[in-house]
C-alpha positions in Angstrom: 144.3 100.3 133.5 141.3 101.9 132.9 139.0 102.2 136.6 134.9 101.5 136.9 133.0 103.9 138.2 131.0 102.6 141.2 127.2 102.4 140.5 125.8 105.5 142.4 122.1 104.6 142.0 121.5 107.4 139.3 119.5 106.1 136.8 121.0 109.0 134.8 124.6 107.2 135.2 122.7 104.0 133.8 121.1 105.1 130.8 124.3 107.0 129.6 125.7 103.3 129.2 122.6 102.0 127.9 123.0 104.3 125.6 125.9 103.6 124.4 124.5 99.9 122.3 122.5 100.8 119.1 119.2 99.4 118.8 116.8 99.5 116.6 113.2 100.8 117.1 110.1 98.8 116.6 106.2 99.6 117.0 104.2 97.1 119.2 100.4 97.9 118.2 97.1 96.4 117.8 93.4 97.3 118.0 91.6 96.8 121.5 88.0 95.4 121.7 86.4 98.1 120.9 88.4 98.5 117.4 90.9 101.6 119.1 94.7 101.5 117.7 96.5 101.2 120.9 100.3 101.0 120.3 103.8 102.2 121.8 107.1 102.3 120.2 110.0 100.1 121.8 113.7 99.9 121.2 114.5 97.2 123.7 113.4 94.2 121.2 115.7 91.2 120.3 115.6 88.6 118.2 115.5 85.1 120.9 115.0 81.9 119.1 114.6 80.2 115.5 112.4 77.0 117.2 110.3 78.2 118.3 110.2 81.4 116.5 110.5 84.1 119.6 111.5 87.3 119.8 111.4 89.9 123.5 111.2 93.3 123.9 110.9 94.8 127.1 108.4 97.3 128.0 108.3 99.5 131.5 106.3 98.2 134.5 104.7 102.0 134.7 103.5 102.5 131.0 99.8 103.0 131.3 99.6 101.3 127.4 101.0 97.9 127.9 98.2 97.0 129.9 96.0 97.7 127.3 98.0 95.6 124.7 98.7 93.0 127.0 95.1 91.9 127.0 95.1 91.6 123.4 95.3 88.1 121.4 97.6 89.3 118.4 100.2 92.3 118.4 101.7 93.8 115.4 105.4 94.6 115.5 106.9 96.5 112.7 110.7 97.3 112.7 110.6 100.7 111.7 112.7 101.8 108.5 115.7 104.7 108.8 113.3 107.4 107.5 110.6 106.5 110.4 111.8 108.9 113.5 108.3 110.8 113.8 106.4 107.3 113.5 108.6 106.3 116.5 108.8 109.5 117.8 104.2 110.0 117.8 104.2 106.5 119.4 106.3 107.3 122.2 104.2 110.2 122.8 102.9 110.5 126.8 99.7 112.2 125.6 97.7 112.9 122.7 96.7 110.5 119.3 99.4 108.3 118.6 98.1 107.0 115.3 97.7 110.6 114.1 98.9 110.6 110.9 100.6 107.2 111.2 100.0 105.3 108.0 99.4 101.9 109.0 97.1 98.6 108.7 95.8 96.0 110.3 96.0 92.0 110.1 93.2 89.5 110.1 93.8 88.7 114.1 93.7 92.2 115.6 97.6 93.5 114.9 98.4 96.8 113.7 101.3 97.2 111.4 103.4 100.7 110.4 103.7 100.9 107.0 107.2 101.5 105.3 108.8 99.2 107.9 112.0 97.0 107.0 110.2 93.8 108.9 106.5 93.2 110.0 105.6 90.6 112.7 102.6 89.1 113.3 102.6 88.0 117.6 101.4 86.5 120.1 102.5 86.9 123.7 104.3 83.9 124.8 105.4 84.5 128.0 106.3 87.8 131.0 109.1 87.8 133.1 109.2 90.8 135.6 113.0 92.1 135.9 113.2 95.0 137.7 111.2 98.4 136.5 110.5 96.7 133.4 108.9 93.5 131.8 110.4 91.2 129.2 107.6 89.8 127.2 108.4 86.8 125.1 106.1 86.8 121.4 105.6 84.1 119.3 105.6 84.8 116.2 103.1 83.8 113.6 103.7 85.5 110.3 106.1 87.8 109.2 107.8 89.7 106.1 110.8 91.1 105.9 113.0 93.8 103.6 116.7 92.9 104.7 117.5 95.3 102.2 116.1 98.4 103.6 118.1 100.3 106.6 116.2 100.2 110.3 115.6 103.1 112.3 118.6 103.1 115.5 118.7 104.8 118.3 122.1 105.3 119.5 123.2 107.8 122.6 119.0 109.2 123.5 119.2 109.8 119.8 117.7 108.4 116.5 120.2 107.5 113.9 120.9 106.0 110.4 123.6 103.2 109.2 126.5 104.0 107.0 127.5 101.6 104.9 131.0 100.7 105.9 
């Protein structure tokens, strides 16, 4: 029989088993008031409901950017494609210009969308739920399109990844 080990309250000890459940990577952006990209790249996202058409991703109670796109009426989210680590990579970024050569556009209501992305969705925030360091935001979604065809970015073990076909 294989033993647990007993939860020692290192967050090191929990992210090693996070890490052990691909996900893919998406960018959450948009342009504040003052027409500003604002945007942060997020791997915690999941698909919710077909009706109404939801999707979460959750986002840390700390970042200093959320609050600025929380504000915001629409948000972009683009699924970023396989050969997109330094787009996911600049918007993870603690300082500096995240949009820095990040090749991307806007939509009519305010979202900013990565270009070369396997999906592109066009949100709104439907609901927050605080659950522990982090919150899960709800977004509606408005408009979308979508490349099934095209591999996503993963991350997989603190690592960005790519899918073999199997």
């Amino acid at each position: 029989m294989t033993e647990l080990d007993a939860m020692t309250g290192d967050p090191v000890q929990l992210r090693r088993a996070y890490g052990c459940f691909p996900s893919g990577v998406t960018a959450i952006c948009a342009l504040d008031a003052t027409g500003t990209p604002v945007g942060i790249a997020a791997s915690s996202f999941t698909s919710v409901s077909v009706e109404p058409a939801l999707v979460s991703v959750c986002v840390q109670s700390s970042s200093t950017t959320w609050p600025r796109l929380r504000r915001l009426p629409r948000l972009g989210v683009s699924v970023l494609a396989e050969e997109q680590n330094a787009a996911a990579q600049r918007l993870a970024m603690k300082q500096g210009d995240r949009f820095a050569e990040l090749d991307w556009f806007g939509t009519d209501d305010g979202g900013i969308l990565v270009r070369g992305a396997v999906a592109w969705l066009d949100c709104s925030i439907h609901a927050e739920v605080t659950a522990g360091d982090h919150e899960i935001v709800l977004l509606s979604i408005h408009a979308l399109r979508a490349d099934p065809d095209r591999a996503p970015l993963v991350f997989h073990g603190s690592r960005f990844r790519q899918l073999a076909a199997v």
